[in-house]
Each structure stands twice: as structure tokens, then as C-alpha cells.
LOLUMDREN-507950 format. One record per residue (C-alpha): residue number from 1; z negated, x, y negated. Coordinates in nm, 3 decimals, padded with zeros to 5 digits, always signed. Last residue first. Example, Ala and Ser with C-alpha at 12.3 -4.5 7.8 and 13.67 -1.06 7.14 Angstrom:
% LOLUMDREN-507950
[2,[-00.714,+01.367,+00.106]],
[1,[-00.780,+01.230,+00.450]],
//
This chain:
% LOLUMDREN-507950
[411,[-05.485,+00.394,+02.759]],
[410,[-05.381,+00.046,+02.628]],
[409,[-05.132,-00.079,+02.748]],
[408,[-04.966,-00.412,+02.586]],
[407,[-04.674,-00.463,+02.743]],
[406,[-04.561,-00.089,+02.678]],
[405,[-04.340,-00.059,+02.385]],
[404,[-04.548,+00.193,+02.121]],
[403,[-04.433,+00.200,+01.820]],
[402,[-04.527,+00.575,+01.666]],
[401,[-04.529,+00.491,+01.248]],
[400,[-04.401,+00.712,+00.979]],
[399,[-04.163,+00.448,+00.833]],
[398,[-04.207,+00.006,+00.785]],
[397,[-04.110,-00.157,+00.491]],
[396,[-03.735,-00.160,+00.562]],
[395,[-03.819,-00.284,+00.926]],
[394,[-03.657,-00.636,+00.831]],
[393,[-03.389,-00.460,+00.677]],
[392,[-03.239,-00.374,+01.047]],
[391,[-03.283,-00.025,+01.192]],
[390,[-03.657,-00.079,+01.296]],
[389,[-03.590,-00.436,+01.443]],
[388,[-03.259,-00.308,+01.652]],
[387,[-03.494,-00.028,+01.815]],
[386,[-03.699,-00.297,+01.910]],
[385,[-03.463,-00.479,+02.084]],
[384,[-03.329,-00.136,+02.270]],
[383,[-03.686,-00.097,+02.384]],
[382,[-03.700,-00.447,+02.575]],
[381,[-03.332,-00.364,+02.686]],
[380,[-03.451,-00.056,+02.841]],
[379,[-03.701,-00.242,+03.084]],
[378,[-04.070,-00.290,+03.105]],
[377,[-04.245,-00.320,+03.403]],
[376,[-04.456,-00.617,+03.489]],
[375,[-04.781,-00.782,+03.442]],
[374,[-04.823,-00.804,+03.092]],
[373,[-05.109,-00.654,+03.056]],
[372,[-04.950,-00.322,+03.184]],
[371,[-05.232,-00.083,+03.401]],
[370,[-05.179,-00.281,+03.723]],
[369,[-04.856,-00.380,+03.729]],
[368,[-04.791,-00.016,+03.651]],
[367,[-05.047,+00.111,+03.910]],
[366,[-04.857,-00.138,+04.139]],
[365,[-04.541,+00.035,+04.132]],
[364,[-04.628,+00.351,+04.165]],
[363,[-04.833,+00.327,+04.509]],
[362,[-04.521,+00.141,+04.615]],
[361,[-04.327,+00.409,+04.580]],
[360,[-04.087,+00.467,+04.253]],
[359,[-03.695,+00.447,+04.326]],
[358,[-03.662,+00.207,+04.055]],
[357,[-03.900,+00.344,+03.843]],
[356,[-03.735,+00.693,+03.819]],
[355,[-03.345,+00.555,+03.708]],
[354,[-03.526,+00.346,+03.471]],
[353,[-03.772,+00.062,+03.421]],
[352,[-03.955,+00.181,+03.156]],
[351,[-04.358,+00.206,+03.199]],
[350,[-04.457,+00.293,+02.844]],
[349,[-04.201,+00.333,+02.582]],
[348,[-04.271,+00.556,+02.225]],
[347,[-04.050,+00.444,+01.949]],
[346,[-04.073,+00.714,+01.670]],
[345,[-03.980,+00.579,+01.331]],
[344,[-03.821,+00.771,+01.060]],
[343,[-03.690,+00.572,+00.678]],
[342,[-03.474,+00.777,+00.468]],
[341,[-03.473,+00.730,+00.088]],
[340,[-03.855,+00.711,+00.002]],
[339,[-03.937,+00.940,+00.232]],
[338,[-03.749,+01.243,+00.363]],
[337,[-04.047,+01.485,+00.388]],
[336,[-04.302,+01.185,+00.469]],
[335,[-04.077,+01.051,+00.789]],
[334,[-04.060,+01.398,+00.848]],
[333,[-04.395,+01.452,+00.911]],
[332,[-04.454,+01.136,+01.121]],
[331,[-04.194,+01.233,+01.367]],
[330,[-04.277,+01.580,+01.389]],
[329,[-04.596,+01.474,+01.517]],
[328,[-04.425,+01.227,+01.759]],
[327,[-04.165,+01.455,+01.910]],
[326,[-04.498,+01.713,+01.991]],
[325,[-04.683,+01.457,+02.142]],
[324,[-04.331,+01.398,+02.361]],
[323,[-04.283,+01.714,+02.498]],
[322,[-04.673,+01.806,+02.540]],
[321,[-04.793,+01.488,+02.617]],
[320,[-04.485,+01.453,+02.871]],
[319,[-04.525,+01.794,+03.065]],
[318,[-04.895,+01.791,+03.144]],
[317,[-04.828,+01.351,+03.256]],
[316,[-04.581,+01.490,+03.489]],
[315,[-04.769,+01.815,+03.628]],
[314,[-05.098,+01.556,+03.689]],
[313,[-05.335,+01.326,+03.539]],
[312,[-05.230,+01.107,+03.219]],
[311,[-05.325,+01.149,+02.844]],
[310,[-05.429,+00.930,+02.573]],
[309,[-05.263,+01.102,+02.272]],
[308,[-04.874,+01.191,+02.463]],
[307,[-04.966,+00.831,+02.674]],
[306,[-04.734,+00.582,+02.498]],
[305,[-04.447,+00.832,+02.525]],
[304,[-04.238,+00.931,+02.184]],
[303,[-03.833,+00.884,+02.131]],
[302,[-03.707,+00.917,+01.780]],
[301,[-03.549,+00.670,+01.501]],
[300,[-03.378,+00.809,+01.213]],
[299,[-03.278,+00.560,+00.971]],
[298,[-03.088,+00.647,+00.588]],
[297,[-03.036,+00.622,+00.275]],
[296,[-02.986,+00.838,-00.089]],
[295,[-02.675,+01.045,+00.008]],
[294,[-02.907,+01.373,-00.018]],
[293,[-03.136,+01.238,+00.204]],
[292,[-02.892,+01.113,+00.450]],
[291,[-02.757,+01.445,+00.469]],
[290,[-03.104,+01.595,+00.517]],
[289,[-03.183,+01.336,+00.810]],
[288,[-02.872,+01.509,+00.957]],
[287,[-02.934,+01.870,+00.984]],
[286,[-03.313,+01.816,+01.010]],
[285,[-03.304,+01.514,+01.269]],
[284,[-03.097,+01.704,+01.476]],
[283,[-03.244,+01.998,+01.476]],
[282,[-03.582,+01.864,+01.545]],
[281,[-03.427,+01.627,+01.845]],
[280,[-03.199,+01.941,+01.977]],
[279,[-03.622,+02.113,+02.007]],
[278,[-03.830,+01.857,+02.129]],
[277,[-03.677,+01.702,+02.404]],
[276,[-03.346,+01.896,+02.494]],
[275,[-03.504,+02.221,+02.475]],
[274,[-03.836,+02.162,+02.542]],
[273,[-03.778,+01.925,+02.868]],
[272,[-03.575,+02.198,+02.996]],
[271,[-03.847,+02.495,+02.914]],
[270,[-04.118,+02.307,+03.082]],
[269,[-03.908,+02.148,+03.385]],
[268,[-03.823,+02.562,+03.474]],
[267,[-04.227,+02.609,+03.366]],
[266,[-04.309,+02.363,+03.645]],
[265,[-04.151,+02.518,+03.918]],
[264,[-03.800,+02.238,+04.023]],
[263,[-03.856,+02.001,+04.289]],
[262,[-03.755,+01.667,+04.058]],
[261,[-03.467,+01.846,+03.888]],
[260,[-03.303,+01.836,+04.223]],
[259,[-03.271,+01.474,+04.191]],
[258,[-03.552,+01.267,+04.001]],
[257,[-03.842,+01.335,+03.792]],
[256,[-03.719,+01.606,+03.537]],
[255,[-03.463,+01.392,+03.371]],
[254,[-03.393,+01.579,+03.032]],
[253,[-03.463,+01.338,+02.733]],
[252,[-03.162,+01.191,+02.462]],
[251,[-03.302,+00.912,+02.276]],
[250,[-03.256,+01.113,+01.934]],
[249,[-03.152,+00.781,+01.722]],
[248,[-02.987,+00.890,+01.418]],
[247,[-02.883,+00.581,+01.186]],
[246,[-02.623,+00.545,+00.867]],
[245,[-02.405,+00.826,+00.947]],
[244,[-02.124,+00.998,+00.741]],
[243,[-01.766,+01.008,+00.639]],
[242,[-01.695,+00.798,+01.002]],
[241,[-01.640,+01.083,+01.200]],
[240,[-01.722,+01.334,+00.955]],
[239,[-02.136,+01.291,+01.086]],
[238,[-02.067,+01.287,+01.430]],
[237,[-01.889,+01.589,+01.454]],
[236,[-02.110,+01.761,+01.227]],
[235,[-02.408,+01.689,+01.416]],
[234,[-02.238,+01.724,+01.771]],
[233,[-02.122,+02.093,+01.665]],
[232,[-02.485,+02.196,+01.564]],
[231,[-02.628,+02.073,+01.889]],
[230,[-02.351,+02.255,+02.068]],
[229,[-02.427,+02.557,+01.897]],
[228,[-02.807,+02.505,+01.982]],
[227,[-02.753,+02.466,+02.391]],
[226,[-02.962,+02.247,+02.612]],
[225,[-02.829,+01.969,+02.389]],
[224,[-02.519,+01.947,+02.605]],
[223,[-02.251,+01.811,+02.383]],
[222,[-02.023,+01.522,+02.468]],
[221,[-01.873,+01.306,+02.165]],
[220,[-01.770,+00.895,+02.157]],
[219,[-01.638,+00.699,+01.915]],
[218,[-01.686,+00.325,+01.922]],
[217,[-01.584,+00.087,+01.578]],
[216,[-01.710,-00.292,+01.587]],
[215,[-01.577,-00.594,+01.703]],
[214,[-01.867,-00.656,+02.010]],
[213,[-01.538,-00.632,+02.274]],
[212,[-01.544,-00.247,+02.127]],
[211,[-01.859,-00.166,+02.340]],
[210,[-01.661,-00.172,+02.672]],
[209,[-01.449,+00.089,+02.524]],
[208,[-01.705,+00.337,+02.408]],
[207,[-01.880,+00.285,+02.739]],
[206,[-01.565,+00.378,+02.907]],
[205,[-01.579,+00.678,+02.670]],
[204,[-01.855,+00.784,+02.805]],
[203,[-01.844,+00.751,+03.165]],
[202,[-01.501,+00.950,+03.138]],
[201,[-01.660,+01.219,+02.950]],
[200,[-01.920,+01.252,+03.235]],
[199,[-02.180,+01.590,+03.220]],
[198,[-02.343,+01.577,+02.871]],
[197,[-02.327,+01.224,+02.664]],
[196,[-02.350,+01.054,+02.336]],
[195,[-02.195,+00.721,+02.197]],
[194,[-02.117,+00.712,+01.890]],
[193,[-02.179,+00.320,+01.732]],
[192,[-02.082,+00.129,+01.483]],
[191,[-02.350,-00.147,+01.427]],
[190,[-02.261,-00.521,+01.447]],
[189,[-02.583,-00.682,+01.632]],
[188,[-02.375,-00.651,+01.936]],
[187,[-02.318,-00.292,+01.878]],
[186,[-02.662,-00.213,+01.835]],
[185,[-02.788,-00.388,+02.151]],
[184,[-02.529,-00.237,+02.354]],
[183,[-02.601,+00.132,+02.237]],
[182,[-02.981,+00.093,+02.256]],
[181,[-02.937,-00.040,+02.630]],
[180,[-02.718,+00.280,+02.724]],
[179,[-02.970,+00.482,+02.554]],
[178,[-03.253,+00.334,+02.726]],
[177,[-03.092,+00.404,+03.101]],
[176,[-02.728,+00.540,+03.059]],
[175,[-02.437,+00.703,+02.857]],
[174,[-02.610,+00.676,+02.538]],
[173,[-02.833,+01.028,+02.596]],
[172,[-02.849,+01.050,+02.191]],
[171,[-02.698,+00.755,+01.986]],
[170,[-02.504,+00.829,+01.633]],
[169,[-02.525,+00.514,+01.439]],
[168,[-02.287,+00.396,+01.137]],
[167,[-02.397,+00.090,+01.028]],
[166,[-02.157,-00.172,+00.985]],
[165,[-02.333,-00.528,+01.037]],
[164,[-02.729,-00.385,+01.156]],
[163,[-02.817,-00.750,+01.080]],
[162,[-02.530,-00.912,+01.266]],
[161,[-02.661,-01.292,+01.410]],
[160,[-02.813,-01.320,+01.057]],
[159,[-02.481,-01.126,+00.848]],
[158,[-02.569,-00.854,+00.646]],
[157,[-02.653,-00.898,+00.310]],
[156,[-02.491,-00.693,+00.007]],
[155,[-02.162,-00.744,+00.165]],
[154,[-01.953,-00.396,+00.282]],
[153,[-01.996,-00.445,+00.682]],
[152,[-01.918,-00.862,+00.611]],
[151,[-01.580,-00.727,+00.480]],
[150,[-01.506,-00.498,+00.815]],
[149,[-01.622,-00.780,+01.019]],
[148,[-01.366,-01.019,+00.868]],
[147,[-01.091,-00.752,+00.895]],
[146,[-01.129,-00.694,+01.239]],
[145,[-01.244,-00.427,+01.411]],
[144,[-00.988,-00.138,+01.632]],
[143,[-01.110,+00.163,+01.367]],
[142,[-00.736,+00.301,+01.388]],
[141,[-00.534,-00.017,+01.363]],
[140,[-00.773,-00.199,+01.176]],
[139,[-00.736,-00.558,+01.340]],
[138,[-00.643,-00.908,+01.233]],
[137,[-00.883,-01.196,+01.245]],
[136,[-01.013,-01.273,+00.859]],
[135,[-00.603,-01.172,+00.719]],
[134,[-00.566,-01.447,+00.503]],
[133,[-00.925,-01.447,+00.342]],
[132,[-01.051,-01.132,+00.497]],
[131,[-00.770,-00.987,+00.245]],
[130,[-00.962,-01.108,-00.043]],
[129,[-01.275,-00.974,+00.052]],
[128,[-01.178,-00.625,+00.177]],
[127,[-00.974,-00.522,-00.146]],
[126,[-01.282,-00.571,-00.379]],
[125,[-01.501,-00.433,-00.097]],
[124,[-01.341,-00.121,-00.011]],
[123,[-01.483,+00.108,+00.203]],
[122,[-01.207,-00.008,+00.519]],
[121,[-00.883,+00.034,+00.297]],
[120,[-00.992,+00.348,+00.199]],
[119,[-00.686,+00.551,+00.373]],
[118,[-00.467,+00.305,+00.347]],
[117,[-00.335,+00.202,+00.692]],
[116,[-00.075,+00.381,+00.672]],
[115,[-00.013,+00.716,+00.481]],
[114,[+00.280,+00.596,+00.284]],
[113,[+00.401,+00.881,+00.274]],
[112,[+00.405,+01.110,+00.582]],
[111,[+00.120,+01.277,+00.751]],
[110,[-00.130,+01.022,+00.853]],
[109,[+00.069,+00.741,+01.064]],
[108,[-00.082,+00.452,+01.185]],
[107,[+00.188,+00.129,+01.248]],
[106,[-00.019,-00.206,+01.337]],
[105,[+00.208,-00.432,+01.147]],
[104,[+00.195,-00.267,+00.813]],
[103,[-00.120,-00.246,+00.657]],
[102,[-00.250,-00.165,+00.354]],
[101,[+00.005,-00.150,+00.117]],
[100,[-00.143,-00.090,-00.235]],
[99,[+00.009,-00.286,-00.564]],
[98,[-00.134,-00.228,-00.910]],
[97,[-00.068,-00.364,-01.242]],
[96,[-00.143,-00.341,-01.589]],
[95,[-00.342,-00.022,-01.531]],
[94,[-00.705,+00.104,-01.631]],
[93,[-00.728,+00.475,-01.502]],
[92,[-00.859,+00.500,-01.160]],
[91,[-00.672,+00.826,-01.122]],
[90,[-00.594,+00.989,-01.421]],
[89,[-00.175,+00.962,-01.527]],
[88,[+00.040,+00.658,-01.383]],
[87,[+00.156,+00.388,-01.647]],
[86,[+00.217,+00.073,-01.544]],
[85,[+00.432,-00.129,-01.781]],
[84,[+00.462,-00.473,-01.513]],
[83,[+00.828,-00.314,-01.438]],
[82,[+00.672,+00.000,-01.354]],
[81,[+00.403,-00.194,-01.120]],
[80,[+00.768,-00.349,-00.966]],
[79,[+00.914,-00.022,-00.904]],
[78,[+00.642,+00.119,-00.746]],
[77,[+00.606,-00.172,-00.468]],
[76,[+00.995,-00.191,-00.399]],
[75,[+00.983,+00.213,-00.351]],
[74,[+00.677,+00.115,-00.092]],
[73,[+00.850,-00.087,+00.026]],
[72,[+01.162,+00.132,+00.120]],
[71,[+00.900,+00.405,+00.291]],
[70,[+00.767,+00.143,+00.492]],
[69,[+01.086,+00.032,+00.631]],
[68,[+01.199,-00.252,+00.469]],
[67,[+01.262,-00.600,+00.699]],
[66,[+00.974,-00.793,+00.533]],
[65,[+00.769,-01.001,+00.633]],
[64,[+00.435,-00.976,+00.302]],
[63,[+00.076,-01.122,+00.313]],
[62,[-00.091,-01.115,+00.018]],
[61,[-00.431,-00.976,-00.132]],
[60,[-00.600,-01.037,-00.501]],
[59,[-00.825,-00.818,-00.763]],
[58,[-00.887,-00.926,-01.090]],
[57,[-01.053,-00.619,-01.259]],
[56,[-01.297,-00.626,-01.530]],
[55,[-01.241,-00.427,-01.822]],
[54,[-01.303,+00.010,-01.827]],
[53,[-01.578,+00.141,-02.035]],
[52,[-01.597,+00.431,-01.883]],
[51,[-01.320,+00.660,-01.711]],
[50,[-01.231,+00.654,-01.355]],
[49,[-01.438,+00.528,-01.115]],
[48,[-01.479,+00.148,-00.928]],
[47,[-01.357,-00.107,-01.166]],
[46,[-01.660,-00.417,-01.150]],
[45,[-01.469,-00.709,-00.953]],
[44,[-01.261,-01.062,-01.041]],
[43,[-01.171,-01.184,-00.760]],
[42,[-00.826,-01.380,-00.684]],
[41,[-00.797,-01.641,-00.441]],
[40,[-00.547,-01.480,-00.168]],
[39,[-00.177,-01.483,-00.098]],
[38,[+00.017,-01.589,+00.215]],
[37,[+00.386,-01.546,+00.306]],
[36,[+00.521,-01.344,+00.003]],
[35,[+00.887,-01.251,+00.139]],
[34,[+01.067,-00.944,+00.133]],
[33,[+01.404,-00.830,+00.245]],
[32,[+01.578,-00.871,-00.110]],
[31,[+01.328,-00.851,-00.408]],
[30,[+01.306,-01.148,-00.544]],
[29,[+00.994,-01.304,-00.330]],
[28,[+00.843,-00.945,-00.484]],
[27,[+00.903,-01.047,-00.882]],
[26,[+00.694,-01.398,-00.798]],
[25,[+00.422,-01.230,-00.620]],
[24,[+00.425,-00.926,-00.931]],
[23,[+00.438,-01.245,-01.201]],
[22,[+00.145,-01.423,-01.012]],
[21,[-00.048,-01.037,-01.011]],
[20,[+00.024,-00.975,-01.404]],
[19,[-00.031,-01.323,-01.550]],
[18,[-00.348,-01.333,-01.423]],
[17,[-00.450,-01.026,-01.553]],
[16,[-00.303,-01.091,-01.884]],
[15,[-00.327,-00.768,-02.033]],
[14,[-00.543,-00.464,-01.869]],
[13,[-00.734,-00.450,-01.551]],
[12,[-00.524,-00.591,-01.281]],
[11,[-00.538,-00.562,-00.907]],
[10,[-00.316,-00.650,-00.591]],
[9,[-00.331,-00.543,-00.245]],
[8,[-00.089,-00.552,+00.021]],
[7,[-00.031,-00.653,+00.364]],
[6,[+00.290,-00.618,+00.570]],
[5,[+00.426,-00.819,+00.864]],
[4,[+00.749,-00.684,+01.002]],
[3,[+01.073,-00.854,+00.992]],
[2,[+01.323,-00.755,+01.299]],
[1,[+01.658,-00.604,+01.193]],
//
């Protein structure tokens, strides 16, 4: 039979601890088809539920071949923790000794005992930190990151070149233009990201893939935001994905300016720009920015225009102020409803550099050179960098205000 590679955790909270996990190690190398290939420095950690006044735990991770099927092993695992006097009645009652399998080469199964990987293998810290130690580079079967990034997600401190390290983030309109940018940006600074499209499933989970080369977790939903029910269904999709969200950023827009879109009556751009706009961004950022309240954190970011309070001539400039004025008034009033535990920020672009502005006439694109003191269009990575600032704890000071990204325009 071929050995398998197995990972385990260990913990202690009563007796010798010490004592208790080397004597398990040494009791498992006797067991017949198992062998303790690499073990962990042990941690000593705060017990997490169960009754009060619990000791400290001493918490530890090894590295198991083995030629047991999983449901063998985990008969070896119980019947060492009995051996050790563990007792099983509450859960997270203090215990003598207990063993967890975690992984087991890169089997997933849900239904069947042992339900492998375990469960909460990737929300818990005290196992997390001792397994990065042997384990930093190997992979989460289901959530595809590696262990190392999967600790750093759970550290008090992010990493520097990872400041959004773990954050769960549900993108709007992800599939291309600023969303697409947003989504890349995030991912390489560590977030776990959702990506969010209408019309190309394939597109989107292609996206999804690509992202996963930054070591985090992709998922990706479609949901037209035209429609309420589907609104509703993407916020509770997105939100049990992961057991909840961490940042909401309602980029999604409808594209009135190009394609057929671009000759439709005025009131027909009206009523799409509302729904998708204004409206799936207020229900969005109610449904879910009320989660996050209730949790105790959060980051909704929204999407604004630099000209809503200015003004510019013309059907366009009519629709935008109206669309986006109205996204940045509910912007600031939220940020005060769900203040102090979830922080809303409304990034509002100037001259972007999308799908429009690279088919703009010439006329076009020297009114933006023209009207941008810095000489040049901006593009959807210069947004997506700011986006990263307001959803990393250097923005944690920072909520209620409309950022405008627009080299420096002023009108």
C-alpha cells in the first residue's frame, strides 16, 4: 500500500502538557503504519470557548506517512487521547490530550467521518501557526492557499507587501475595466476575492483562476443587478461563501456610452443607470454593511464621479450627477449609520481610461489632457491602488469621505 502524508494537531490543557503531546508522538511512532515525520515548536495559546476559567493550552502540529485509511487513523488518533485519560463530554472542555487530522494528502470529502480537511482548520490560529512551521508551502485543498498565507491571514498585523492579508472582499462589475483592476490589486496585496459578473460565466471564473497565482482564495458569482432578487441572492451568496465578508466594493455601473447602449432615449439610459447604479449599490450596502455591523467590522467602498457636485454639459454629464451624486450622498450617510464598526468610502474617478476612453475622438481626448493637471488620463489601476489604501489599516482613520482620483481636476 502507498503511505500517505497526514497532518495533525496536538493540544493540552490539563496535566503535564508537555508530557502529554511528546508521550502522544512517541505512542503514534508505535502504532503500526504510522510514522511522526516532522513535529512543530509547541505554543502555548488562550483556550478558545467552552467553560471559564480554563488553563493555557500548549498547542503543537506533526507531520504523519502512514498507510491507514483515514477512517483507521482516525481510530489510532481516539484511541491514543483515551490512553492519555481524555474524557469527551462539552465541547471545548479542558482535556489531557487532543489530536485533530487536518489534512490528508489533498483528499476533501464532507459527508463521511473524518470530514477532511477539518472544517476550521483555516480560522484557527493556534493550529495555523504551528503547522505553517512544517507545512509553510502546502495547500488547502478546498481554499487552494497555502498554509503560510492562511497563518499570516489570522496574525494581528498583516504582512507589509500583504496589508489587505485575508480579507474577504466581494467585488461588483469585477470582470473588466476598474473592477477588473480592483480585483488584481486586492488579490496581490493578499485579499480573498469574489469576483462579480452578468453576461460571461466563463470570463469570470477565468479571472477567478488567474487570481489564484496571488495565493489567496477566488470564488466567483453572476447576478444581474438590474433585477432585486438577484441582488438579494448575490448578497447571501457571497456572504456564506467564506462565513462572511470583510469588504463590499459596489464598482458595478451600467455602460451607457458605448455599443447599442450608446443610442438608447435618455430615460431607457436613466432607468438602467438607476437600477444598477444607485439602487443594487443601496441594497447591497444595506443587506451587507448590516452584517458587518452586527459582527463588529467592516469596509464598504462605493463608486462616485468627480463631477456629480460640479457638473458637466450634456445628456452624459445629466445622467452621471444624478446616478452618481446620489451614490455619494448615500455614501456619507451610511458611513455615519454604521460608524464606529464599519468604515464607507466612496471613490469617485475622473477621466478613467476604459472601454469609452479608448475609443474617444480626438476632440475627447484633448479636453481630458486639457482639464487633468496631470497631463494624461487616468487608468483603472490608479483607482484600484487607492481602493487598496482605504481597505488597508492605513485608511482605518479615514470614513464618510468622496476621494476623488482625477489627476488633480478641479471642476
Amino acid at each position: 500500500m502507498n503511505n500517505h502524508t497526514v497532518y495533525i494537531a496536538l493540544g493540552s490543557n490539563l496535566g503535564d502538557r508537555k508530557a502529554n503531546l511528546d508521550g502522544a508522538l512517541a505512542e503514534l511512532e508505535r502504532r503500526p503504519g504510522v510514522r511522526v515525520v516532522a513535529r512543530s515548536t509547541y505554543h502555548e495559546t488562550e483556550p478558545v470557548g467552552g467553560p471559564l476559567g480554563q488553563g493555557m493550552y500548549l498547542n503543537a502540529a506533526a507531520a504523519l506517512e502512514t498507510r491507514l485509511p483515514p477512517e483507521a487513523l482516525l481510530e489510532v488518533l481516539l484511541d491514543v487521547e483515551k490512553q492519555f485519560g481524555r474524557v469527551r463530554r462539552e465541547p471545548n472542555a479542558p482535556r489531557t490530550l487532543d489530536l485533530d487530522l487536518l489534512l490528508y494528502d489533498d483528499l476533501v470529502r464532507a459527508e463521511i467521518s473524518p470530514i477532511i480537511p477539518h472544517p476550521r482548520l483555516w480560522q484557527r490560529r493556534f493550529v495555523l501557526e504551528p503547522l505553517a512551521e512544517i507545512a509553510p508551502e502546502v495547500r488547502h485543498p478546498v481554499l487552494g492557499v497555502t498554509i503560510r498565507r492562511l497563518a499570516e491571514a489570522l496574525r494581528d498585523l498583516p504582512p507589509a507587501d500583504r496589508p489587505l492579508s485575508g480579507l474577504r472582499t466581494l467585488i461588483t462589475g469585477s470582470t473588466s475595466g476598474i473592477g477588473l483592476a480592483v480585483a488584481e490589486h486586492f488579490a496581490q496585496a493578499g485579499s480573498w476575492v469574489i469576483v462579480h459578473g452578468r453576461r460571461h460565466p466563463e470570463r469570470a471564473a477565468q479571472i477567478a483562476d488567474n487570481l489564484r497565482s496571488f495565493d489567496v482564495a477566488t470564488a466567483w458569482l453572476m447576478a444581474d443587478l438590474r433585477l432585486e432578487t438577484e441582488t438579494r441572492q448575490l448578497a447571501e451568496a457571497a456572504w456564506n461563501r467564506w462565513e462572511g465578508l470583510d469588504v463590499l466594493i459596489c464598482n458595478a455601473g451600467a455602460d451607457t456610452l458605448t455599443g447599442e447602449a450608446a443610442s438608447s432615449p435618455f430615460e431607457h439610459k436613466l432607468e438602467e443607470l438607476w437600477h444598477v447604479d444607485v439602487r443594487s449599490t443601496v441594497q447591497l450596502c444595506r443587506d451587507l454593511g448590516v452584517r458587518m455591523h452586527q459582527r463588529g467590522k467592516g469596509i464598504i467602498l462605493t463608486m462616485g464621479w468627480d463631477q456629480a457636485e460640479t457638473g458637466m454639459e450634456g445628456d452624459s454629464g445629466q445622467l452621471f450627477a444624478t446616478v452618481k451624486g446620489a451614490v455619494m450622498s448615500f455614501t456619507r450617510s451610511l458611513a455615519v449609520s454604521l460608524a464606529p464598526s464599519v468604515r464607507v468610502n466612496c471613490l469617485a474617478p475622473g477621466w478613467i481610461k476604459t472601454a469609452w476612453g479608448e475609443s474617444a475622438s480626438e476632440m475627447w481626448q484633448c479636453r481630458v489632457v486639457r482639464e487633468t493637471p496631470l497631463r494624461r488620463w487616468g487608468t483603472p489601476d490608479d483607482v484600484a491602488g487607492v481602493a487598496v489604501w482605504l481597505a488597508s489599516p492605513h485608511a482605518r482613520f479615514v470614513t464618510g469621505q468622496i476621494v476623488r482620483v482625477n489627476g488633480g481636476a478641479v471642476r
